[in-house]
mmJSON file of the N, C-alpha and C atoms, coordinates in Angstrom:
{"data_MODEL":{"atom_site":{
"group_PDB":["ATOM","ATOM","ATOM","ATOM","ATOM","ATOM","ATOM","ATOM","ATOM","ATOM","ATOM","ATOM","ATOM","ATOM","ATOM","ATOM","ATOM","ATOM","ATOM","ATOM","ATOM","ATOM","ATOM","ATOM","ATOM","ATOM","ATOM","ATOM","ATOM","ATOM","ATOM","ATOM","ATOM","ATOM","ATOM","ATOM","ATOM","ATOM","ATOM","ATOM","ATOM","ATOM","ATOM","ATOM","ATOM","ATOM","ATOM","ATOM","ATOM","ATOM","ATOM","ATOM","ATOM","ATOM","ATOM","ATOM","ATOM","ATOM","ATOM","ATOM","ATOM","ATOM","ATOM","ATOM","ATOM","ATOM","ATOM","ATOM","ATOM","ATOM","ATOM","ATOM","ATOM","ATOM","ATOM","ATOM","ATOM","ATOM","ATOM","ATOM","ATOM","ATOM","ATOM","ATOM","ATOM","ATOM","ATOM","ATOM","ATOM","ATOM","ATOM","ATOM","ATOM","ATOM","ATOM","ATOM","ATOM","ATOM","ATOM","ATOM","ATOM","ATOM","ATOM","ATOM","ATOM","ATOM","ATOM","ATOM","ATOM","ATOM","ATOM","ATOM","ATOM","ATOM","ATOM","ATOM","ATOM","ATOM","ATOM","ATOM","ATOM","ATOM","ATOM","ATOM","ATOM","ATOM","ATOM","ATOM","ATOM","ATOM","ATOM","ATOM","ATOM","ATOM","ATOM","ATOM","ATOM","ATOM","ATOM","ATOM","ATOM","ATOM","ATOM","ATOM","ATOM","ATOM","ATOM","ATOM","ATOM","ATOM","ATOM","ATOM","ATOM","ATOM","ATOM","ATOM","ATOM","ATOM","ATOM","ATOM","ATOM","ATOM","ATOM","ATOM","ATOM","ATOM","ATOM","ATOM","ATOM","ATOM","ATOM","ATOM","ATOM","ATOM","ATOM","ATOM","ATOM","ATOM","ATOM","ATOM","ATOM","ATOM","ATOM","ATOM","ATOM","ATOM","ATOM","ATOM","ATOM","ATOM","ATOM","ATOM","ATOM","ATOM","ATOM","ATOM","ATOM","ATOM","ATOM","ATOM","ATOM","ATOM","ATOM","ATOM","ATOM","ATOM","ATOM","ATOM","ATOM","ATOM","ATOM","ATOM","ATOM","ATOM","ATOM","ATOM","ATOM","ATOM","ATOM"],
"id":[1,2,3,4,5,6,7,8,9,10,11,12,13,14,15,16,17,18,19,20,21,22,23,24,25,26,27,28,29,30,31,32,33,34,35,36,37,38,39,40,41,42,43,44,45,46,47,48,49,50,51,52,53,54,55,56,57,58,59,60,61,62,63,64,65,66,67,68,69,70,71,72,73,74,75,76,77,78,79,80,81,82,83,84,85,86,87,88,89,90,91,92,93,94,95,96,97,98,99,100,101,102,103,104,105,106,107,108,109,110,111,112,113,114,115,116,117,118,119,120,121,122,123,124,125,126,127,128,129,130,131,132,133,134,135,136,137,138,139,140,141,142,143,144,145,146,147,148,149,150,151,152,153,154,155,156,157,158,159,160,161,162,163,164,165,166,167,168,169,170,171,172,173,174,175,176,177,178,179,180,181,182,183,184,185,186,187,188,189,190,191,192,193,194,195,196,197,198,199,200,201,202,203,204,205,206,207,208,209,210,211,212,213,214,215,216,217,218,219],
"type_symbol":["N","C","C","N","C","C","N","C","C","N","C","C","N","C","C","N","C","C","N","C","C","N","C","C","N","C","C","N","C","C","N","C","C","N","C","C","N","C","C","N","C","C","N","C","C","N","C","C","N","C","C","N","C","C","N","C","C","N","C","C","N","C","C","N","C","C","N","C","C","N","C","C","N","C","C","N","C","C","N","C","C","N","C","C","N","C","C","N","C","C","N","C","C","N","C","C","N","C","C","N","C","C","N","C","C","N","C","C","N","C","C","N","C","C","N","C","C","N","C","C","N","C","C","N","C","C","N","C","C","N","C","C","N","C","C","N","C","C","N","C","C","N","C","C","N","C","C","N","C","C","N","C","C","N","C","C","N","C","C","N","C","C","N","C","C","N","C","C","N","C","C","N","C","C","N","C","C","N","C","C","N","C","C","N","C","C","N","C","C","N","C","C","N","C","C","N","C","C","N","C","C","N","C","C","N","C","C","N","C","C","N","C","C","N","C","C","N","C","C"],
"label_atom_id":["N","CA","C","N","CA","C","N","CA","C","N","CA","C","N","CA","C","N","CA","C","N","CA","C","N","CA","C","N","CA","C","N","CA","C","N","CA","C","N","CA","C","N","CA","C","N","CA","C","N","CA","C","N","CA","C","N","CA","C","N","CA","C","N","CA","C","N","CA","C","N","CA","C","N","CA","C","N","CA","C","N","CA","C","N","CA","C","N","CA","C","N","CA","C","N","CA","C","N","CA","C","N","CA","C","N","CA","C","N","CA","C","N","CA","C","N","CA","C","N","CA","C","N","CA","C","N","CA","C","N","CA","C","N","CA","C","N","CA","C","N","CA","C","N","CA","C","N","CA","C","N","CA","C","N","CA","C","N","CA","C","N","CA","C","N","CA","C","N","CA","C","N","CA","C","N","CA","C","N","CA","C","N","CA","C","N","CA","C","N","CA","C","N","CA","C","N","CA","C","N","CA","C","N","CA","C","N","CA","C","N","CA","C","N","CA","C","N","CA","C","N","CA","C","N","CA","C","N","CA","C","N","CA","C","N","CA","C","N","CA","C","N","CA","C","N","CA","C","N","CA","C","N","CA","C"],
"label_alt_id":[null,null,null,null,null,null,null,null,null,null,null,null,null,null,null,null,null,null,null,null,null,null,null,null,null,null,null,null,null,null,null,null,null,null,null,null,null,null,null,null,null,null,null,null,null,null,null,null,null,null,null,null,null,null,null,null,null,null,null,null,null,null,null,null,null,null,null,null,null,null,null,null,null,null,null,null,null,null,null,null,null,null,null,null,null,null,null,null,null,null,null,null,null,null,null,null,null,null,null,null,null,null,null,null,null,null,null,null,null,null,null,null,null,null,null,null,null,null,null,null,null,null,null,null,null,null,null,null,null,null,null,null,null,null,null,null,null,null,null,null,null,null,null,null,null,null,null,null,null,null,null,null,null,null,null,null,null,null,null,null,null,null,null,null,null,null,null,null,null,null,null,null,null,null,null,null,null,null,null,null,null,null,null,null,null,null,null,null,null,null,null,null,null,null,null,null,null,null,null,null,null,null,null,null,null,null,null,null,null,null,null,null,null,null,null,null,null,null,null],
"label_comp_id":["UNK","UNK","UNK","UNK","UNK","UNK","UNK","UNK","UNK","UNK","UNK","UNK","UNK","UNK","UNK","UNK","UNK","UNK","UNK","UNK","UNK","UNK","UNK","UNK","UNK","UNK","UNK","UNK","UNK","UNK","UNK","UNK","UNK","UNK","UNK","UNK","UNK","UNK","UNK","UNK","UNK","UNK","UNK","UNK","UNK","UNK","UNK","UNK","UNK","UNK","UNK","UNK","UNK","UNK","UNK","UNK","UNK","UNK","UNK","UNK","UNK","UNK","UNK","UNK","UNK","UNK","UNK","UNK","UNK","UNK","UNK","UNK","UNK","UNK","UNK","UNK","UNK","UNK","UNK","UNK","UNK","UNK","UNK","UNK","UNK","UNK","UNK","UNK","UNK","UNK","UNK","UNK","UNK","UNK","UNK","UNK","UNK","UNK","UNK","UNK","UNK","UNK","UNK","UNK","UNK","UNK","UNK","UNK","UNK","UNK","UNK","UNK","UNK","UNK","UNK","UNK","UNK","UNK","UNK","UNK","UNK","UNK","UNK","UNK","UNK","UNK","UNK","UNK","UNK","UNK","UNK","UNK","UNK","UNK","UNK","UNK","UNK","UNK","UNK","UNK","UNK","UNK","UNK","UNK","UNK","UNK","UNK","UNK","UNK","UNK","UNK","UNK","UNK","UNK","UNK","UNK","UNK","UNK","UNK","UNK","UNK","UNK","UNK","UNK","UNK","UNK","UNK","UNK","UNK","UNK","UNK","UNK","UNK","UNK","UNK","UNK","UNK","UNK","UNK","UNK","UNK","UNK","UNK","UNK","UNK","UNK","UNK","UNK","UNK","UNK","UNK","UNK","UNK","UNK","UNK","UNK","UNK","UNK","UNK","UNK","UNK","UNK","UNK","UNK","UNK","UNK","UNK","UNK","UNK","UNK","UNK","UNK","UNK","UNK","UNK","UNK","UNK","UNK","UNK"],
"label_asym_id":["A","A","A","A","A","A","A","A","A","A","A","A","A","A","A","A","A","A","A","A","A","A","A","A","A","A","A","A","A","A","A","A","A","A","A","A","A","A","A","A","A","A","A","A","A","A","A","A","A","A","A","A","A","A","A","A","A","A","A","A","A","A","A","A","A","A","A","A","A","A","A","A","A","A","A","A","A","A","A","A","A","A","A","A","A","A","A","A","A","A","A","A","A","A","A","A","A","A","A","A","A","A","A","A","A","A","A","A","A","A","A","A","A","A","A","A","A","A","A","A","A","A","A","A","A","A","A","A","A","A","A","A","A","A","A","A","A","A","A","A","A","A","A","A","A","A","A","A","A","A","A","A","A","A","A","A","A","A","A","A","A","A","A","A","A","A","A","A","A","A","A","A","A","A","A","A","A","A","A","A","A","A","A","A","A","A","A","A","A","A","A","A","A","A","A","A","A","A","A","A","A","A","A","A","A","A","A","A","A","A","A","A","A","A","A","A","A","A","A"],
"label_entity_id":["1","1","1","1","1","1","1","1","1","1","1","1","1","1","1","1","1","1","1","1","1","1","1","1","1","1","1","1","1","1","1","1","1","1","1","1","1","1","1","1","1","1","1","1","1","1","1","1","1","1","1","1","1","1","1","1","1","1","1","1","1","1","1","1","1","1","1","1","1","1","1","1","1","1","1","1","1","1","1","1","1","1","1","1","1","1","1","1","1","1","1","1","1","1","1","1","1","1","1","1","1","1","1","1","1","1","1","1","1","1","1","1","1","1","1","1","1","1","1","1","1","1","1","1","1","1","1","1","1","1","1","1","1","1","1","1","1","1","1","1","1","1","1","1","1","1","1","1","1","1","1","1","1","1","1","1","1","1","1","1","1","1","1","1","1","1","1","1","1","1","1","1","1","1","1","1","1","1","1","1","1","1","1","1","1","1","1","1","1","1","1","1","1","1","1","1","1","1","1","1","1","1","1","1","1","1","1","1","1","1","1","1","1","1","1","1","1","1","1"],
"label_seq_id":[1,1,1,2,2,2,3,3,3,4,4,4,5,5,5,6,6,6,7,7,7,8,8,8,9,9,9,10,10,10,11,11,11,12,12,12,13,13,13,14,14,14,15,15,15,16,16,16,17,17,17,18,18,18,19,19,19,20,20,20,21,21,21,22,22,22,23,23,23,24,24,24,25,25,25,26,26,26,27,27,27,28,28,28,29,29,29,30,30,30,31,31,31,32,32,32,33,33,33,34,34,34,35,35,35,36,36,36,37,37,37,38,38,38,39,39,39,40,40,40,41,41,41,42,42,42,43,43,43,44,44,44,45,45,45,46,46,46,47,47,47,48,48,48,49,49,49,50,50,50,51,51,51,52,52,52,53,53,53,54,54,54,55,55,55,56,56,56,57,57,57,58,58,58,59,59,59,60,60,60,61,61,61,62,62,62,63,63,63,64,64,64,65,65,65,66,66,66,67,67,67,68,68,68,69,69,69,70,70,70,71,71,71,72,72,72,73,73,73],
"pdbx_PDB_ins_code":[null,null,null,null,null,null,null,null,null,null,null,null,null,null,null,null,null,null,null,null,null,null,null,null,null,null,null,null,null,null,null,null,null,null,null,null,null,null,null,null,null,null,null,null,null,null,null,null,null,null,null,null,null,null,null,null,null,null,null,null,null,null,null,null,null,null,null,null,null,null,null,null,null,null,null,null,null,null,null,null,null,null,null,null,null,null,null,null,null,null,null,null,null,null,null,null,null,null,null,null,null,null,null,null,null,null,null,null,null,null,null,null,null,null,null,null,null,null,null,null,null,null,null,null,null,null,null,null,null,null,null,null,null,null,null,null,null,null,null,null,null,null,null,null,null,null,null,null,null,null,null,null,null,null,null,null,null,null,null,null,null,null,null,null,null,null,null,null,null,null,null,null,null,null,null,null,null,null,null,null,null,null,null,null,null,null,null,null,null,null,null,null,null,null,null,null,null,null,null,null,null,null,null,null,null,null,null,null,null,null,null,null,null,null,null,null,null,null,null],
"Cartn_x":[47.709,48.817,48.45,47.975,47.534,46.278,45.637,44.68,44.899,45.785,46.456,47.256,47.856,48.593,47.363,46.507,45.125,45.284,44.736,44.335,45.294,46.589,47.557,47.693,47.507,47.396,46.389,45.256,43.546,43.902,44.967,44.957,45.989,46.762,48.031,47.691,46.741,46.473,45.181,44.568,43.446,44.097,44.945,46.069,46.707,47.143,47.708,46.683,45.65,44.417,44.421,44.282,43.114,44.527,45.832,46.467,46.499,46.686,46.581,45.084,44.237,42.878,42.721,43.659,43.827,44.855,46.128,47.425,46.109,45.248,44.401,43.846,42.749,41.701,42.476,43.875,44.489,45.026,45.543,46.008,44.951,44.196,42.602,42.067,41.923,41.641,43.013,44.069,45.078,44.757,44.513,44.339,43.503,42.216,40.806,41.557,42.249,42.491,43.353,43.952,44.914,44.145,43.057,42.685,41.333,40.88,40.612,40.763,42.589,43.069,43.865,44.101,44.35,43.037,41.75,41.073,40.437,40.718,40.658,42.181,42.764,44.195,43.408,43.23,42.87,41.569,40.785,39.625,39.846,40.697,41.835,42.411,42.958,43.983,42.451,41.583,40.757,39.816,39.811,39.045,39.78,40.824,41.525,42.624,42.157,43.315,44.665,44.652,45.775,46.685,46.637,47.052,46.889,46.237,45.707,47.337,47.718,48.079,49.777,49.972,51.295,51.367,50.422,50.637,50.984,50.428,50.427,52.318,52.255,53.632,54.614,54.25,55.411,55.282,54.213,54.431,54.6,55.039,55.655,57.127,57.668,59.155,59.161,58.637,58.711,58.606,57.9,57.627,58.943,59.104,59.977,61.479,61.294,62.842,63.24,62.007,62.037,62.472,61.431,62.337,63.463,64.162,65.68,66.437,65.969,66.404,66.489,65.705,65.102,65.549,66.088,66.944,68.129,68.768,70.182,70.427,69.747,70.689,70.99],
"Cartn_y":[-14.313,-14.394,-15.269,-16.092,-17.396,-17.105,-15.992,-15.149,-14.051,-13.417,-12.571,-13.066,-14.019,-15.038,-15.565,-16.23,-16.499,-15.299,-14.253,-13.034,-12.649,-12.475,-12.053,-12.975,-14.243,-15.679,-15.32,-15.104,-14.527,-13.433,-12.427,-11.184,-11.041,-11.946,-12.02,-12.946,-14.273,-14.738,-14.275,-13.248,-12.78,-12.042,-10.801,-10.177,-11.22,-11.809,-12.447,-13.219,-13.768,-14.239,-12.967,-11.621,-10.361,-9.943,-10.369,-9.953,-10.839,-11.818,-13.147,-13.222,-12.785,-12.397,-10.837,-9.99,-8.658,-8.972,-9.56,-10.403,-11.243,-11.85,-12.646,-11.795,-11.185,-10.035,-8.85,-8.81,-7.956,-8.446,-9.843,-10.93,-11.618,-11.319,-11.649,-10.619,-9.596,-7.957,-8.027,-8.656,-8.183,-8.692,-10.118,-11.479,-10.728,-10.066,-10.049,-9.17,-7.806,-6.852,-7.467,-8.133,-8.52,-9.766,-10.357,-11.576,-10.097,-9.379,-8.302,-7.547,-7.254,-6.772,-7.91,-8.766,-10.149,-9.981,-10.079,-10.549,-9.348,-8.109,-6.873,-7.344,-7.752,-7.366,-8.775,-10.015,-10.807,-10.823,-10.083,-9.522,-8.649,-7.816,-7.101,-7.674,-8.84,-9.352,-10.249,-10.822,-11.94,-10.654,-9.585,-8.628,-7.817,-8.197,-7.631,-9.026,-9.548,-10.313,-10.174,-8.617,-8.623,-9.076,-8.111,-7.961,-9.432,-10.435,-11.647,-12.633,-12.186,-13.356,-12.845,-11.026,-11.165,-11.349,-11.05,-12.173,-13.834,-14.523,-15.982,-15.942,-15.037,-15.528,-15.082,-14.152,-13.711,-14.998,-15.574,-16.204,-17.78,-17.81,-19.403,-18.932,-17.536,-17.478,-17.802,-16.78,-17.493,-19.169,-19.914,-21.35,-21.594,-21.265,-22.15,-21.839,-20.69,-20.335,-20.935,-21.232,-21.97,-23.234,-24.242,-25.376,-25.953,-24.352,-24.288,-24.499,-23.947,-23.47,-24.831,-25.211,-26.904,-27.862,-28.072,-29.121,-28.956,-27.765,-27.452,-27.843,-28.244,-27.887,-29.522],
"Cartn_z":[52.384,51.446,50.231,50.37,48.986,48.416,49.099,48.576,47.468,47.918,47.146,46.095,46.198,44.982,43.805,44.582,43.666,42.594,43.361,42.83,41.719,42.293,41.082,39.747,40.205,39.514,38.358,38.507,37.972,37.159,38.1,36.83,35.94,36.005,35.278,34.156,34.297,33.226,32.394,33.263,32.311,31.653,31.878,31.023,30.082,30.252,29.082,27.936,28.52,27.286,26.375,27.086,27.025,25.712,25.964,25.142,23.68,23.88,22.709,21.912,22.785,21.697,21.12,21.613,20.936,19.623,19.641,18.612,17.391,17.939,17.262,16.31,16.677,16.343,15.656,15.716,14.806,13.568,13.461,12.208,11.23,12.32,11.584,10.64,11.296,10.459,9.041,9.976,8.691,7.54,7.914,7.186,5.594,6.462,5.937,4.9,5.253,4.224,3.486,3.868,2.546,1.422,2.101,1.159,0.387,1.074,-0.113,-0.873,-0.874,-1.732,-2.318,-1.888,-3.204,-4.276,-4.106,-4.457,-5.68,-5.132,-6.159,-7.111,-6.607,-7.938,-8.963,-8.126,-8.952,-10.415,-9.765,-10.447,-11.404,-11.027,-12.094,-13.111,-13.106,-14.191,-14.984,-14.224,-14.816,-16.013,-15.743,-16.324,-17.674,-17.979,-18.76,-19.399,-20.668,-21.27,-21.604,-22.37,-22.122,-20.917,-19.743,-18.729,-17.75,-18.438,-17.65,-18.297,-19.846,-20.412,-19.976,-19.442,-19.141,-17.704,-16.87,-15.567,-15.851,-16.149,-16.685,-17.352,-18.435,-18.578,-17.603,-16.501,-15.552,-14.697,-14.349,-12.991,-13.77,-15.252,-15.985,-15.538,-15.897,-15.567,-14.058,-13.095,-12.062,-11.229,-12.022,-11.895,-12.107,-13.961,-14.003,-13.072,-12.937,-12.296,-11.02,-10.54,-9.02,-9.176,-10.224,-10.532,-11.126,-11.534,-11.488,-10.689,-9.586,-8.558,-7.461,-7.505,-6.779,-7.268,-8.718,-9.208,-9.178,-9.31,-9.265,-8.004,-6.983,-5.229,-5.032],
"occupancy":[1.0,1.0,1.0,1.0,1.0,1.0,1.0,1.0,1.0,1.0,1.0,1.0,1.0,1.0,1.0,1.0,1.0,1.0,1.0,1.0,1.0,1.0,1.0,1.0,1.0,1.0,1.0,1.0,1.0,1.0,1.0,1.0,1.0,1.0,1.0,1.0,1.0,1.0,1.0,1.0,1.0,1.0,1.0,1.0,1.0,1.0,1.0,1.0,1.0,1.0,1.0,1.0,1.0,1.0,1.0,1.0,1.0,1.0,1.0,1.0,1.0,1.0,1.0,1.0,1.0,1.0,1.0,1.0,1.0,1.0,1.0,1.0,1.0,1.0,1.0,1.0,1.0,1.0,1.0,1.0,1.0,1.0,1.0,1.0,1.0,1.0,1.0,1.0,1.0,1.0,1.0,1.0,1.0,1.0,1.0,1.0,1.0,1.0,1.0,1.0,1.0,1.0,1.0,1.0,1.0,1.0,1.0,1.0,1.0,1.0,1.0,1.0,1.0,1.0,1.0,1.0,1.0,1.0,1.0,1.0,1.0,1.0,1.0,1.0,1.0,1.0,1.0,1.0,1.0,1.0,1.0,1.0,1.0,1.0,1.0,1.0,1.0,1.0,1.0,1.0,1.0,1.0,1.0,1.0,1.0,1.0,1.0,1.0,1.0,1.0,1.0,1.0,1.0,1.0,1.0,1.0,1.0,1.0,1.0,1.0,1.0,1.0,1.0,1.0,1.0,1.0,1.0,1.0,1.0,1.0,1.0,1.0,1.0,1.0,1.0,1.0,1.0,1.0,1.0,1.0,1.0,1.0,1.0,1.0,1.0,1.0,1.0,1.0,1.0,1.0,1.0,1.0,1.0,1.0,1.0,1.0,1.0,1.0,1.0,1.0,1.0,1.0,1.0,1.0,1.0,1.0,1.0,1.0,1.0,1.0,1.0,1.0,1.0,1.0,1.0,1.0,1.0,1.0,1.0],
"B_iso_or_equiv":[0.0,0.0,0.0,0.0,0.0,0.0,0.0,0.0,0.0,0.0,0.0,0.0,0.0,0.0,0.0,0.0,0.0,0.0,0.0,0.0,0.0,0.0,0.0,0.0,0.0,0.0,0.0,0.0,0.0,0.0,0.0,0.0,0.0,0.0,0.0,0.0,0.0,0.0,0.0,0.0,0.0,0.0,0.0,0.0,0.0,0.0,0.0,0.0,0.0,0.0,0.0,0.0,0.0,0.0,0.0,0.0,0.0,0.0,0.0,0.0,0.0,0.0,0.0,0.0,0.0,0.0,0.0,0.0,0.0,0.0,0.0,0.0,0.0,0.0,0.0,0.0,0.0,0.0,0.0,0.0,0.0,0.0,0.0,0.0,0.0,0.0,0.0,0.0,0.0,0.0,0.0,0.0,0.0,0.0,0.0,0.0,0.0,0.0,0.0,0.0,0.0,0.0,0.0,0.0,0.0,0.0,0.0,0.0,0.0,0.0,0.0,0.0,0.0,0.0,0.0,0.0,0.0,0.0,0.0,0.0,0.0,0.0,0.0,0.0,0.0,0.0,0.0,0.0,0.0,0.0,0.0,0.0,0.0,0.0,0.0,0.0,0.0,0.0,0.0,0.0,0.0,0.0,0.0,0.0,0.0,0.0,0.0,0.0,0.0,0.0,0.0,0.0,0.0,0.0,0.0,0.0,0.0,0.0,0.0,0.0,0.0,0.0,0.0,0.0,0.0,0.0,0.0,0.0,0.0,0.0,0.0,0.0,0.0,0.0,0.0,0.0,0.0,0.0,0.0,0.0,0.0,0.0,0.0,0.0,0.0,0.0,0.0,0.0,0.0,0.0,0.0,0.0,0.0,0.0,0.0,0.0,0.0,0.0,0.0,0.0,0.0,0.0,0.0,0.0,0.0,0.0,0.0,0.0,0.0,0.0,0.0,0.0,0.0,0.0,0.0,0.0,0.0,0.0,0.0],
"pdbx_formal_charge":[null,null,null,null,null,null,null,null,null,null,null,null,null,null,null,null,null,null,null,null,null,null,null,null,null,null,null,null,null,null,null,null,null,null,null,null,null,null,null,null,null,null,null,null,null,null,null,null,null,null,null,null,null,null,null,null,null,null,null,null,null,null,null,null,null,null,null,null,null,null,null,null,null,null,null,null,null,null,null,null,null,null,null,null,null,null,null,null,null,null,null,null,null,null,null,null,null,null,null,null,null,null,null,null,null,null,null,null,null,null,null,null,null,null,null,null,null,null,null,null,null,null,null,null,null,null,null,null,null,null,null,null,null,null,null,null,null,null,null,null,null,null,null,null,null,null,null,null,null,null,null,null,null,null,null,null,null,null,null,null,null,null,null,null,null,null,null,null,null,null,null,null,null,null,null,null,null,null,null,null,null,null,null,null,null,null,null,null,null,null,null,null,null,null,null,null,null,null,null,null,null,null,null,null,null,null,null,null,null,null,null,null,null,null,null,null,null,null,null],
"auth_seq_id":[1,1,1,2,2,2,3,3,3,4,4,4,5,5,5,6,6,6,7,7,7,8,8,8,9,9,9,10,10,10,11,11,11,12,12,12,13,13,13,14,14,14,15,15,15,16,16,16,17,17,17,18,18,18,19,19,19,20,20,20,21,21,21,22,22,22,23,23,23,24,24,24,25,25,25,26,26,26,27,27,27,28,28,28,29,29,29,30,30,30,31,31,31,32,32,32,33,33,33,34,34,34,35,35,35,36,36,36,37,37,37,38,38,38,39,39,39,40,40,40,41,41,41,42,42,42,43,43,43,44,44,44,45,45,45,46,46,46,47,47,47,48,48,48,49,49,49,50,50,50,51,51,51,52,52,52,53,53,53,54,54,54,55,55,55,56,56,56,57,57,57,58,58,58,59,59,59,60,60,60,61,61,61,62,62,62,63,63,63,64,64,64,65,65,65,66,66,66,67,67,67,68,68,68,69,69,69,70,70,70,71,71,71,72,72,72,73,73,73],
"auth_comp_id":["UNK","UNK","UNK","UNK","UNK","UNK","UNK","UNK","UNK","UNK","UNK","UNK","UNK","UNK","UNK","UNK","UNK","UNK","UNK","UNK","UNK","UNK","UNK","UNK","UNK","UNK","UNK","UNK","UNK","UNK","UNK","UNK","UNK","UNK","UNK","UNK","UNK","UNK","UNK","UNK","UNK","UNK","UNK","UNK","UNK","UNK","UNK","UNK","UNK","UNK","UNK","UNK","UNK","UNK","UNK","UNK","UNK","UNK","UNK","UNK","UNK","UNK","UNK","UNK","UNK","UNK","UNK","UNK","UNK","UNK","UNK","UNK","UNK","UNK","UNK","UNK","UNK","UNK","UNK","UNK","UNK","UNK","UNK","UNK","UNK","UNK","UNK","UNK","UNK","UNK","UNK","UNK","UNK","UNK","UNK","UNK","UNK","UNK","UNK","UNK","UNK","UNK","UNK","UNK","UNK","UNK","UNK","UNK","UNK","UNK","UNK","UNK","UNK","UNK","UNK","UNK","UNK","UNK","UNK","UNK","UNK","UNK","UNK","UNK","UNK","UNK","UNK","UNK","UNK","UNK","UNK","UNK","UNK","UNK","UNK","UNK","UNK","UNK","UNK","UNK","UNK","UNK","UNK","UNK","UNK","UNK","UNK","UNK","UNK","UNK","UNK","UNK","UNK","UNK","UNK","UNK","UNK","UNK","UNK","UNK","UNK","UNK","UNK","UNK","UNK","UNK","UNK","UNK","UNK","UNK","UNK","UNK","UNK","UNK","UNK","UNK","UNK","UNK","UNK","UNK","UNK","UNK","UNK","UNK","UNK","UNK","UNK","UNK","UNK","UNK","UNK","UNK","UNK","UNK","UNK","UNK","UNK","UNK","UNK","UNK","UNK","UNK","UNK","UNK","UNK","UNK","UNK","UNK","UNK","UNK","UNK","UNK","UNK","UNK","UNK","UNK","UNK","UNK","UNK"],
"auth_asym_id":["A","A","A","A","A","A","A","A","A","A","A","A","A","A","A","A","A","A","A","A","A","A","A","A","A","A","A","A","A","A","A","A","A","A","A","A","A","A","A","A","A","A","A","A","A","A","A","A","A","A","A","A","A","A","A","A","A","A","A","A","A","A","A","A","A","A","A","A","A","A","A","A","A","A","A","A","A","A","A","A","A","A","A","A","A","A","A","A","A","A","A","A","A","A","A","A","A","A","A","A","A","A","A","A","A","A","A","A","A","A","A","A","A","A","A","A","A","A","A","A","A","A","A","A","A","A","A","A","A","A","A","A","A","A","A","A","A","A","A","A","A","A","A","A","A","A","A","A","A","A","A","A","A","A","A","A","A","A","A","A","A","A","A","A","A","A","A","A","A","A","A","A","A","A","A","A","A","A","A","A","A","A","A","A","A","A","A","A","A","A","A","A","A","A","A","A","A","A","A","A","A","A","A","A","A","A","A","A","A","A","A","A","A","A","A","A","A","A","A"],
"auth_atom_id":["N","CA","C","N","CA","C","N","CA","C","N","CA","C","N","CA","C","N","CA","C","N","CA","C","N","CA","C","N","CA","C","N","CA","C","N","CA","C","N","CA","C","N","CA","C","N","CA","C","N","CA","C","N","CA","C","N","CA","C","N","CA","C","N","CA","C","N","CA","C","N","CA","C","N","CA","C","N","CA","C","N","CA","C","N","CA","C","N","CA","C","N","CA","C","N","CA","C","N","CA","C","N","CA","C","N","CA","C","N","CA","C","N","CA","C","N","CA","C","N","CA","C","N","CA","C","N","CA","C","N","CA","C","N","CA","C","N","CA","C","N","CA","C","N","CA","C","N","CA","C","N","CA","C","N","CA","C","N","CA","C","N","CA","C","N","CA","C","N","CA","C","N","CA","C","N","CA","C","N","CA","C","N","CA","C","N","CA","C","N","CA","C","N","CA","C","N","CA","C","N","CA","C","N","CA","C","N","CA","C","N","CA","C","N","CA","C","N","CA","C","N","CA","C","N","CA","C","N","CA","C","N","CA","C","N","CA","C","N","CA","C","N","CA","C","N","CA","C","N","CA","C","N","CA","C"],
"pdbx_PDB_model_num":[1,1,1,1,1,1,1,1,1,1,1,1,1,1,1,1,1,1,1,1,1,1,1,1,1,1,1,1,1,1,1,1,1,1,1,1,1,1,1,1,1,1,1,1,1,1,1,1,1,1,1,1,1,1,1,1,1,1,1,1,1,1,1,1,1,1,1,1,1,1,1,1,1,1,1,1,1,1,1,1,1,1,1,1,1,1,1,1,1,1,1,1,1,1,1,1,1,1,1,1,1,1,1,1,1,1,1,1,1,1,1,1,1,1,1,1,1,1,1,1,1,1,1,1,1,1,1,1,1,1,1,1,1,1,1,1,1,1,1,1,1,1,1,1,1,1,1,1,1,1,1,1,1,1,1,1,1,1,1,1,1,1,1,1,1,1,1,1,1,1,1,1,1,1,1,1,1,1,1,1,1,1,1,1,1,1,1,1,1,1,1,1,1,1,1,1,1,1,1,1,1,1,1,1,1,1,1,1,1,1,1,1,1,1,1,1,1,1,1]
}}}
C-alpha cells in the first residue's frame, strides 16, 4: 500500500513539473516572438524619420496624458 502511494506520489509530481516546464517553454517561445516583432516595428520607425518623429510625438501625448492622469487622482 505505501508502495503504491510512493508511486502515485512520483507520478503525480512528475506530471505536474512535466506540466510547468511545458507553461514555461511556451511563454518563453511567446516571449521570443513578441520581443521579435517588437524589435522589427522598432527598426521600422528608427529607419524612416518621418515616421520616427510621429511616433515620438504620439507616445509625448501619451506621456503626457498619463501624467495627467497621475496628478489629477
Amino acid at each position: 500500500m505505501k508502495e503504491e502511494i510512493n508511486q502515485l506520489i512520483i507520478q503525480n509530481l512528475s506530471d505536474d513539473i512535466g506540466m510547468k516546464a511545458s507553461d514555461a517553454a511556451t511563454y518563453k517561445a511567446l516571449y521570443e516572438i513578441t520581443q521579435k516583432q517588437l524589435n522589427e516595428i522598432l527598426n521600422l520607425i528608427e529607419s524612416d524619420e518621418e515616421l520616427k518623429a510621429k511616433f515620438e510625438q504620439v507616445k509625448g501625448k501619451m506621456t503626457n496624458g498619463n501624467q495627467q492622469l497621475h496628478t489629477s487622482n
